[in-house]
C-alpha positions as CSV (number, residue, x, y, z in Angstrom):
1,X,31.1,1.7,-18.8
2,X,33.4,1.4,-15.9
3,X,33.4,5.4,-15.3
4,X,29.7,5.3,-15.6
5,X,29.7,2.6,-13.0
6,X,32.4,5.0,-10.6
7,X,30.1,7.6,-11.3
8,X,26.6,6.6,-9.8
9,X,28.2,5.6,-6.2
10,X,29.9,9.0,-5.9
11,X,26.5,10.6,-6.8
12,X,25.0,9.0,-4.4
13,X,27.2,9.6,-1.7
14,X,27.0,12.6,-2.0
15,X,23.4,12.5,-2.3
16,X,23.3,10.8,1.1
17,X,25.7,13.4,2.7
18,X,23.6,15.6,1.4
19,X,20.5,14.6,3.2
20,X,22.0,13.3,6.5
21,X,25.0,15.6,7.4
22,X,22.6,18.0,8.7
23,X,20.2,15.8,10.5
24,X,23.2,14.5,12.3
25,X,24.6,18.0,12.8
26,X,21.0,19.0,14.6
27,X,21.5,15.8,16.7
28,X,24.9,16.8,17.9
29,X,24.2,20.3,18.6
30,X,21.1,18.9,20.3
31,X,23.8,17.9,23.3
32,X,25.7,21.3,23.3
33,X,26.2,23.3,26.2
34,X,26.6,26.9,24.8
35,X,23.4,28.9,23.7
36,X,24.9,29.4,19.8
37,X,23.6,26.6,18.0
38,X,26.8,26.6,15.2
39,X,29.4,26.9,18.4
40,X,30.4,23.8,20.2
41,X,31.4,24.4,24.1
42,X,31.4,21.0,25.7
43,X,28.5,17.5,26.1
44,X,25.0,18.5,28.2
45,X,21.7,17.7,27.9
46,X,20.8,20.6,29.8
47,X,18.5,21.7,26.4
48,X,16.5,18.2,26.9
49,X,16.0,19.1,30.7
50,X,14.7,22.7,29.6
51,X,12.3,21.1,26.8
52,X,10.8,18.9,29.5
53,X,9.8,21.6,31.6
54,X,8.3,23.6,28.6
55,X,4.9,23.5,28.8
56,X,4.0,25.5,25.7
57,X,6.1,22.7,24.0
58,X,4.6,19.9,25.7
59,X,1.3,21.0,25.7
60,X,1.8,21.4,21.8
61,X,3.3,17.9,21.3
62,X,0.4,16.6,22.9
63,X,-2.2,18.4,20.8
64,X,-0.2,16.9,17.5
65,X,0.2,13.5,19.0
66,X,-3.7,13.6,19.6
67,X,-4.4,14.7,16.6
68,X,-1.9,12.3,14.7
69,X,-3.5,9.5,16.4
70,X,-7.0,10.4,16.2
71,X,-6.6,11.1,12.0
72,X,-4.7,8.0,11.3
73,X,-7.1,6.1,13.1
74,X,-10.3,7.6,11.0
75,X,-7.7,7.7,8.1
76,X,-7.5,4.4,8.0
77,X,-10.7,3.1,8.5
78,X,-12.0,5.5,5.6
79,X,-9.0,4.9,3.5
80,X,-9.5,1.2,3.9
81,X,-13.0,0.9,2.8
82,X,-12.4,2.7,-0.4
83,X,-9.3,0.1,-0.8
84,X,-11.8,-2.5,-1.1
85,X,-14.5,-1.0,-3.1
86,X,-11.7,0.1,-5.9
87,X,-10.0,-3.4,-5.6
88,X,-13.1,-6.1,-4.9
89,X,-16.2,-4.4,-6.3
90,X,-14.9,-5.0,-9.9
91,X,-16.4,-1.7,-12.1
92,X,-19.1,0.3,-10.9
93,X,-20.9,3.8,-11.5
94,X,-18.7,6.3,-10.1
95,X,-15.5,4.5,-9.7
96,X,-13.6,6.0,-12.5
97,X,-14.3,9.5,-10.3
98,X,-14.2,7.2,-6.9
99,X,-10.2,7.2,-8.2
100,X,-10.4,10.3,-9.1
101,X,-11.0,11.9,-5.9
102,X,-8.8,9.6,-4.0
103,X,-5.7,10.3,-6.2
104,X,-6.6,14.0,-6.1
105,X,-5.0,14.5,-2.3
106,X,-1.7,13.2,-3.7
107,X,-0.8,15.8,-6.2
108,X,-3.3,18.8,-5.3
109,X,-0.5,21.7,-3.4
110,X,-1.5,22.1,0.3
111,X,-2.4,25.9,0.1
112,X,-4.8,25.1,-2.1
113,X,-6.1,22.1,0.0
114,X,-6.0,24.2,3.3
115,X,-7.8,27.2,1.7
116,X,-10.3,25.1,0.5
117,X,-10.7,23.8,3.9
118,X,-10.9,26.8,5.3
119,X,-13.8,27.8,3.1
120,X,-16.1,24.5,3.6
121,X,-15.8,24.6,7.4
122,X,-17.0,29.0,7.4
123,X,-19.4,27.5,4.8
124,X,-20.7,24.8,7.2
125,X,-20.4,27.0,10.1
126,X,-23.0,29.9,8.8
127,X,-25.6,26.5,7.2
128,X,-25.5,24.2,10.0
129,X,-23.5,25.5,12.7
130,X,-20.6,22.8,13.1
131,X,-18.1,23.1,13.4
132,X,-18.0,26.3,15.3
133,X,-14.8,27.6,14.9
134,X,-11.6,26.7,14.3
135,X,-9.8,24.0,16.8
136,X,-8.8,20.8,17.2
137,X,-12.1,19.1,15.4
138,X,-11.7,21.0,12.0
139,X,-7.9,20.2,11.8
140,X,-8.7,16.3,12.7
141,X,-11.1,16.6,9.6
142,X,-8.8,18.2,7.5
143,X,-5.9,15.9,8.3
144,X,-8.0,12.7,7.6
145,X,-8.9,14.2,4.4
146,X,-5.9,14.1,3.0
147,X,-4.3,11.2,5.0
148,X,-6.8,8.5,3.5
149,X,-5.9,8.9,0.1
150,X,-2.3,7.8,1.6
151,X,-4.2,5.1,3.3
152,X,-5.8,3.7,0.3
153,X,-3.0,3.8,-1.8
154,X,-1.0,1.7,0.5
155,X,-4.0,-0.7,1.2
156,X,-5.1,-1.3,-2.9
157,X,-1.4,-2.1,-3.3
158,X,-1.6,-4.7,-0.9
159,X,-4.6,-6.4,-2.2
160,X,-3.6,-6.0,-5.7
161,X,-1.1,-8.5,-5.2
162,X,-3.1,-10.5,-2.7
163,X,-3.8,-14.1,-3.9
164,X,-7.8,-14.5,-3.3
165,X,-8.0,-18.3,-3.8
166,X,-8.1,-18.5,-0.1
167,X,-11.4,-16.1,0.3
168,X,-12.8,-17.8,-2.8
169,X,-12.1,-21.1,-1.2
170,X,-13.7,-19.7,1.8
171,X,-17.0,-18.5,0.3
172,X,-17.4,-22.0,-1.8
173,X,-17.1,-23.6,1.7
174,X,-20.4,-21.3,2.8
175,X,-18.3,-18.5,5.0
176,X,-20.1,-15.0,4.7
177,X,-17.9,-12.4,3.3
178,X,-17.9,-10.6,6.5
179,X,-16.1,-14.0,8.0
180,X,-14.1,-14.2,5.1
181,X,-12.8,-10.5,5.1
182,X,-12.2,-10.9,9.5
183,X,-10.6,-14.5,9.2
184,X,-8.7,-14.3,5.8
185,X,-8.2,-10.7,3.8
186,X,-7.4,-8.6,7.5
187,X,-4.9,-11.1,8.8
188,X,-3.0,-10.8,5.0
189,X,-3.3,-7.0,4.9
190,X,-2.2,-6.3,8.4
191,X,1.0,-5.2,7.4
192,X,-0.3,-2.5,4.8
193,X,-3.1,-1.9,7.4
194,X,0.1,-1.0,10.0
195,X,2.1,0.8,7.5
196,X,-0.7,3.1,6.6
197,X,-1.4,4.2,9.7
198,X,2.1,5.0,10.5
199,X,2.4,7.0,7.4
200,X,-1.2,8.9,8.0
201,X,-0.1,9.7,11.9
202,X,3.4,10.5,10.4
203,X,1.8,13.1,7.9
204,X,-0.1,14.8,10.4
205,X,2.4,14.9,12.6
206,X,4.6,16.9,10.3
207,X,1.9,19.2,8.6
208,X,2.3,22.9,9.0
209,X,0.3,24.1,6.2
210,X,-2.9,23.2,6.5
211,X,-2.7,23.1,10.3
212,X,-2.2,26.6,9.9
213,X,-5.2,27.8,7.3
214,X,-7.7,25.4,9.9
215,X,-6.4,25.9,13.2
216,X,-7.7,28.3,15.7
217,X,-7.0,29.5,19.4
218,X,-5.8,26.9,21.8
219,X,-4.8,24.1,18.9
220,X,-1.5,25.2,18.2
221,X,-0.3,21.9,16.8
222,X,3.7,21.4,17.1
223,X,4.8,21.7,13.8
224,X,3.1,25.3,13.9
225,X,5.1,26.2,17.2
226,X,8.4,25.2,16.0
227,X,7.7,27.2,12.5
228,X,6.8,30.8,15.1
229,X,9.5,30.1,17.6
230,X,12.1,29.2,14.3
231,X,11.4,32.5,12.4
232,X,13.1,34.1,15.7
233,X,16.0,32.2,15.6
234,X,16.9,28.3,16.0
235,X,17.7,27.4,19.6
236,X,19.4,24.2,21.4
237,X,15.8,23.7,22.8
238,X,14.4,23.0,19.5
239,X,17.5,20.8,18.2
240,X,16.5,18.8,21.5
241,X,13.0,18.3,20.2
242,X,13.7,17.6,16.2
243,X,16.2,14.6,17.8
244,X,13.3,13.5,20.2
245,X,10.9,13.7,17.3
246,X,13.8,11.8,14.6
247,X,14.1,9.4,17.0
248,X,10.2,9.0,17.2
249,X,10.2,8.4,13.1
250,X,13.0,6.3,13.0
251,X,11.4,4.1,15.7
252,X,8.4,3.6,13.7
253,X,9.7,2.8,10.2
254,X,12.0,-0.1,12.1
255,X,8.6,-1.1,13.7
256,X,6.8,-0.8,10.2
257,X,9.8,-2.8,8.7
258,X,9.8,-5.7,11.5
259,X,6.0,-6.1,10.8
260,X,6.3,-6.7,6.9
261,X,9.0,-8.8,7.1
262,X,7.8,-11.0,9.4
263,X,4.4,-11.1,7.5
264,X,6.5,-11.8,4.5
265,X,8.3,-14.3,6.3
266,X,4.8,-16.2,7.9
267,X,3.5,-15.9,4.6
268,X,6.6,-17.8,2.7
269,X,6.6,-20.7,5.3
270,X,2.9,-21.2,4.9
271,X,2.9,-21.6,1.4
């Protein structure tokens, strides 16, 4: 017992050294001097001065950070509302394949996803004529696709375990459910409401696959710049940007964290 015990800290250390000895490497080489990413000269940030005044970078990073925002916000107002029909609306026709195609997102590969993409926007292209071509509005479709099934995992959860005496208590007292859902269930699901949208604008942010199958000219998305310019050799300019962009993640699960736990917290003394 006690060597079993020895055994799973050792596993996970290296586990963790594993994982994070590299990031950290990237975010030390990030402030090196000398053009060879694996050779250490002396401390700069020369490589964050030079990123700043890339505009193929920056103009990239701002097509992804438009795009992240603009899915995670449609992500979760879509991901939401099937949230509350699978969790309030009891059983009705269709659910079963409701679930069905919600879940599907979650498991189905992301070739096969983008492909498929790919094939209903040319499809709607020749029958209606929108979207013409490939840009920045097929890739926000695409990325909410798939970012609301995120969404209403992370939403049901929350009002699974939601207590609903206080919207019963409500609606016995005469409030409409549209007062009851503004002034009782999206106060309580807040934090899952926050969380999901940081995971949906986190997702898109990262996605290089199906960005790439729905993409077109002039909506080069980030992730899809770094993958060309990689494939010709890692630089101290793009360890600069995967710190800037670390730093942007780790910033937003600390917010993500705050938020719960001081929902959790709120909701402990009110009770």
């Amino acid at each position: 017992m006690k060597s079993r015990l020895g055994f799973v800290p050792v596993v996970a250390t290296l586990g963790f050294i594993f994982l994070y000895v590299p990031i950290i490497s990237l975010i030390v080489f990030s402030f090196n001097e000398s053009k060879l990413v694996t050779v250490w000269s002396r401390f700069s940030t020369k490589w964050y001065a030079e990123l700043l005044n890339d505009e193929q970078i920056l103009d990239a990073a701002w097509i992804s950070f438009k795009i992240g925002a603009i899915s995670a916000t449609a992500a979760l107002v879509f991901g939401t509302i099937a949230a509350l029909a699978l969790q309030r609306f009891g059983r009705f026709r269709g659910k079963t394949l409701l679930t069905g195609m919600i879940s599907a997102p979650l498991v189905m590969p992301e070739v096969i996803t983008g492909l498929s993409l790919l094939l209903l926007f040319v499809a709607m292209e020749s029958l209606f004529g929108w979207p013409a071509g490939r840009g920045l509005t097929t890739i926000i479709i695409a990325h909410t696709t798939f970012c609301m099934a995120f969404v209403a995992v992370v939403v049901q959860s929350r009002l699974a375990d939601m207590d609903s005496d206080q919207e019963e208590a409500a609606m016995d007292l005469g409030a409409k459910p549209a007062r009851v859902f503004w002034d009782i269930t999206l106060p309580t699901i807040a934090p899952a409401l926050v969380s999901g949208w940081l995971l949906a604008f986190t997702l898109s942010l990262d996605d290089l696959v199906i960005a790439s199958f729905v993409s077109g000219p002039g909506a080069t998305t980030l992730p899809m710049l770094i993958f060309s310019k990689v494939r010709l050799g890692v630089s101290p300019e793009i360890n600069a940007l995967a710190t800037i962009m670390i730093l942007i993640v780790v910033v937003g699960v600390v917010l993500a964290a705050w938020i719960m736990a001081s929902s959790k917290a709120k909701s402990s003394t009110t009770y």
